[in-house]
C-alpha positions in Angstrom: 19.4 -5.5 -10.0 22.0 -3.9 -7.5 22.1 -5.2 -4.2 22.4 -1.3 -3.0 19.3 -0.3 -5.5 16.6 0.7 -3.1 14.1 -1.5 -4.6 14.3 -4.7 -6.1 11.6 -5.0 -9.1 9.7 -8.0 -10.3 7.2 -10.0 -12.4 6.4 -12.8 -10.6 3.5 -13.8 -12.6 1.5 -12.2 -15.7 0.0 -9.0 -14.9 1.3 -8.8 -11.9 4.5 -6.6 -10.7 6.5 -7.1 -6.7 8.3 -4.1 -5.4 10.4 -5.1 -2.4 12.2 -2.4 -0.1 15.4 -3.2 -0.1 17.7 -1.6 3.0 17.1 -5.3 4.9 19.6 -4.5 7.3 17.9 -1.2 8.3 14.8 -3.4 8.1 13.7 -1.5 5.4 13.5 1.9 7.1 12.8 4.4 3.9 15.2 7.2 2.7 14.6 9.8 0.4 16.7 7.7 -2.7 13.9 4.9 -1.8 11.0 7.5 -2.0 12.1 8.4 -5.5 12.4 5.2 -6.8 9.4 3.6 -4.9 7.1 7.3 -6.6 8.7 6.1 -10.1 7.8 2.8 -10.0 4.2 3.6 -8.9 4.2 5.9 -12.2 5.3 3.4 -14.4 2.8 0.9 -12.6 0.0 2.9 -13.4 0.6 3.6 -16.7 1.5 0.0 -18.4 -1.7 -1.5 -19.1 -0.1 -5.3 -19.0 0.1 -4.2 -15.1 -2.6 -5.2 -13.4 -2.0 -6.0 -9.5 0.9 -4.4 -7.5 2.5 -6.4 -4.5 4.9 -4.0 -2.2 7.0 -5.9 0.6 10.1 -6.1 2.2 13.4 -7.9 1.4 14.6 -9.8 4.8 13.0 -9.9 7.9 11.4 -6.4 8.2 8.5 -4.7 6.0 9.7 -1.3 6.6 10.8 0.0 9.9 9.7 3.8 8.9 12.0 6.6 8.2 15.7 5.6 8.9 16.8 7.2 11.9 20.4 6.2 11.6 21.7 9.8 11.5 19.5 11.6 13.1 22.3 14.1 14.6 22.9 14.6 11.1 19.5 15.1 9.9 18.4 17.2 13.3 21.1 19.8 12.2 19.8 19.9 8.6 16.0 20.5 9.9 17.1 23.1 12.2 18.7 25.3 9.6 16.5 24.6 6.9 13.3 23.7 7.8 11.8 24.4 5.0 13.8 22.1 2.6 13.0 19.7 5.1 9.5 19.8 4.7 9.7 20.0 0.6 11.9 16.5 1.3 8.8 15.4 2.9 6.7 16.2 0.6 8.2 15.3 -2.3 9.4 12.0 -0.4 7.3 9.0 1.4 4.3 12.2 1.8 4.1 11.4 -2.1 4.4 7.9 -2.0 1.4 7.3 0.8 -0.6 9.7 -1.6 0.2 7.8 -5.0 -0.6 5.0 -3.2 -4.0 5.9 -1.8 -5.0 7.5 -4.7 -4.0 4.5 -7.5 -7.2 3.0 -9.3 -5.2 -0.3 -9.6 -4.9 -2.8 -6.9 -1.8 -2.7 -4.4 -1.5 -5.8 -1.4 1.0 -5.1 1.4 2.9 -8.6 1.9 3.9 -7.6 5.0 7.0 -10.0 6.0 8.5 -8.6 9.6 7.6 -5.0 11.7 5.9 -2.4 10.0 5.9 0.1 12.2 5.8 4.4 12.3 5.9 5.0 8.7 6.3 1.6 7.4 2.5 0.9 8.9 1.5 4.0 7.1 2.6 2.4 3.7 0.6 -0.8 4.6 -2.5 1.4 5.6 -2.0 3.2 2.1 -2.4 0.0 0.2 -6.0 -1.5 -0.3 -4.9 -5.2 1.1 -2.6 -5.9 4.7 -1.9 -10.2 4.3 0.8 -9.9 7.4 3.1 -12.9 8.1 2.2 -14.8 11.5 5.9 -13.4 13.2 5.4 -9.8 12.0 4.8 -6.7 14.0 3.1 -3.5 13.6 2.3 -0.4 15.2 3.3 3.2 15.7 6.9 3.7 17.4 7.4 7.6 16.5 6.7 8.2 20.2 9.9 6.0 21.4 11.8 9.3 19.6 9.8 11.9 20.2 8.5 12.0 16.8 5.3 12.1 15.3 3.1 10.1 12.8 3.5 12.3 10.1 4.4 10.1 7.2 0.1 10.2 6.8 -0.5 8.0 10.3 -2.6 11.0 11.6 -4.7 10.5 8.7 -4.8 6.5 8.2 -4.6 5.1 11.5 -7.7 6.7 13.1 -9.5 5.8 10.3 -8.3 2.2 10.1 -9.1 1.7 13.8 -10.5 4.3 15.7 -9.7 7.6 16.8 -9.3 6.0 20.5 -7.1 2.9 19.5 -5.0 5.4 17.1 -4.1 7.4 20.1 -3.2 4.6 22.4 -1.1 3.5 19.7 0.7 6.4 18.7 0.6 8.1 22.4 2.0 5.0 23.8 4.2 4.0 21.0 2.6 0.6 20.9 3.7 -2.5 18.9 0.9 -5.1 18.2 1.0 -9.2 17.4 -0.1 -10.0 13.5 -2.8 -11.8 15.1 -3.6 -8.4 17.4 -3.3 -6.2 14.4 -6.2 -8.1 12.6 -8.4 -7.6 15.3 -8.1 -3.8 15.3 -8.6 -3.5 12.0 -5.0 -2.9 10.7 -4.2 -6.5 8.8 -6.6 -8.0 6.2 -5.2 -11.7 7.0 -2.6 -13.2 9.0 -1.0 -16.5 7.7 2.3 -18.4 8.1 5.6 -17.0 7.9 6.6 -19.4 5.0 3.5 -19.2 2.9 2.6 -15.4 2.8 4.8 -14.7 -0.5 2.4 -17.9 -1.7 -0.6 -16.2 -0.2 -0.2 -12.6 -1.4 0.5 -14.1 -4.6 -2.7 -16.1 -5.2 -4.7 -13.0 -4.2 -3.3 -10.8 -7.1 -3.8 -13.9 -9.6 -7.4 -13.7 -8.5 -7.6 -9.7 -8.4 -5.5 -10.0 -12.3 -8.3 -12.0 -13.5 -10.9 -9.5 -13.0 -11.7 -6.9 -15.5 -9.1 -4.3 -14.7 -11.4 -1.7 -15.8 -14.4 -3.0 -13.5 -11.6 -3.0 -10.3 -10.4 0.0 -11.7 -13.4 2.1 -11.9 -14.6 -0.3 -8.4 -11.8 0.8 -6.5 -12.0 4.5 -7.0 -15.7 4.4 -6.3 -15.1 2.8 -3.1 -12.5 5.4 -2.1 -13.7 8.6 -3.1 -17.0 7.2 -1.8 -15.6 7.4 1.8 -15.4 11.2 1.6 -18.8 11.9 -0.1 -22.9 11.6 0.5 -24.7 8.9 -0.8 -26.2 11.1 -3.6 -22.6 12.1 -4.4 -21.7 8.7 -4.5 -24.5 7.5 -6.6 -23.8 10.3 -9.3 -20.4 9.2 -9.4 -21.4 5.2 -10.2 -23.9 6.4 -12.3 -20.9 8.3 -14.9 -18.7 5.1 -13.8 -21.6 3.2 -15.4 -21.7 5.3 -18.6 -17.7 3.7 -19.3 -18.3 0.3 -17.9 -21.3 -1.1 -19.4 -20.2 -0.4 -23.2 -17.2 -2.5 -22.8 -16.0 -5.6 -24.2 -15.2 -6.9 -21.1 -18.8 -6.8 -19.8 -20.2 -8.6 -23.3 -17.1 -11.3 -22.5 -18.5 -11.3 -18.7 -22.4 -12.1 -20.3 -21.3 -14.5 -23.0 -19.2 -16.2 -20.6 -21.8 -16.7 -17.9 -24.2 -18.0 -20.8 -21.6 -20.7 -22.2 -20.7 -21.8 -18.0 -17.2 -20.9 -18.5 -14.9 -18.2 -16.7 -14.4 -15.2 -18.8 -11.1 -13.7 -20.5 -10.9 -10.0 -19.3 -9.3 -7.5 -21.5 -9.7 -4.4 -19.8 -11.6 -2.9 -22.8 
């Protein structure tokens, strides 16, 4: 692929697909040509059922920096006298990409390599696993220009750490250490610079050798639980339960556990 393609696609294992960002020396900071191509390769992720574990990071030394502010003379005159192709740019742009990502039923890991900050942290919040490199950084520096988190960070970073620690964050335009990040709730594991491609990678070989339709039907239980009642919630696993149970991948799970050896999903 291109060294100026936005993304660089690969397969670094079976079932398992890496998207990096790739602006590294704008860190990574997203453009609308990167939206596109990062919303089409979500589709295309989705829909191949040899696909079974996404990994999104960042080519260099920065995860994604948020929305590249390069021109922003340029792009203040644009929003000033069109303001509302601005917003449909925003919509159709990273707004889409933070909702695709929420809403997949497969499993996405942020490998997050260097900053992640404004709306790079909202694409790490968006995916369902944060393994952050021991030198990385993250936080929300919208303030710093007088912007605001509106890639989704209004949304995700209250809910990922409190509405009080969202605030000082984004109020304060705060930056926070890996190590920092774990402890308010933002990072899922923090390991060494030179082993977190190693890392992320071993976590989607294990997550790959589930039954994809078991994570599947999991994952979108889990998340639409979070906005429902327990009754709701229990309806929903109880349809979940109607396609789950008939599958071949739950008699290979009980014939497996019966002859002591570890069972060959096949998402059927």
């Amino acid at each position: 692929m291109s060294e100026h393609a936005p993304l660089i696609i690969e397969t670094p294992a079976t079932y398992i697909r890496r998207i990096r960002l790739n602006r590294p020396k704008q860190m990574n900071a997203y453009t609308t040509q990167m939206c596109d191509a990062m919303c089409d390769e979500l589709d295309a992720y989705l829909k191949d059922d040899d696909l079974r574990v996404l990994i999104v990071t960042g080519e260099g030394r920065g995860f994604c920096a948020g929305g590249d502010v390069s021109n922003a003379d340029t792009d203040r005159a644009h929003l000033m006298s069109q303001q509302l192709s601005h917003a449909r740019e925003m919509r159709d742009g990273m707004h889409k990409v933070i909702q695709t990502l929420h809403h997949l039923d497969k499993p996405i890991i942020a490998a997050i390599n260097g900053p992640a900050v404004a709306g790079g942290l909202a694409l790490a919040l968006a995916c369902d696993f944060r393994i952050a490199a021991a030198s990385a950084k993250l936080g929300d520096t919208s303030g710093r220009f007088a912007l605001l988190p509106d890639e989704g960070g209004g949304w995700l970073f209250p809910r990922a750490m409190g509405l009080d620690k969202a605030l000082q964050m984004t109020l304060l335009a705060e930056t926070y250490s890996a190590d920092e990040a774990m402890t308010l709730g933002l990072v899922t594991q923090v390991v060494e610079d030179d082993t977190l491609e190693a890392t992320a990678l071993e976590l989607a070989t294990r997550l790959a050798a589930q039954s994809p339709l078991a994570v599947r039907l999991a994952k979108s239980m889990m998340r639409n639980g979070l906005d429902l009642t327990l009754e709701q919630s229990q309806r929903e696993a109880a349809l979940a339960v109607m396609i789950a149970n008939p599958s071949d991948d739950v008699a290979e799970g009980v014939k497996a556990f019966f002859e002591k050896r570890a069972p060959v999903f096949s998402g059927k």
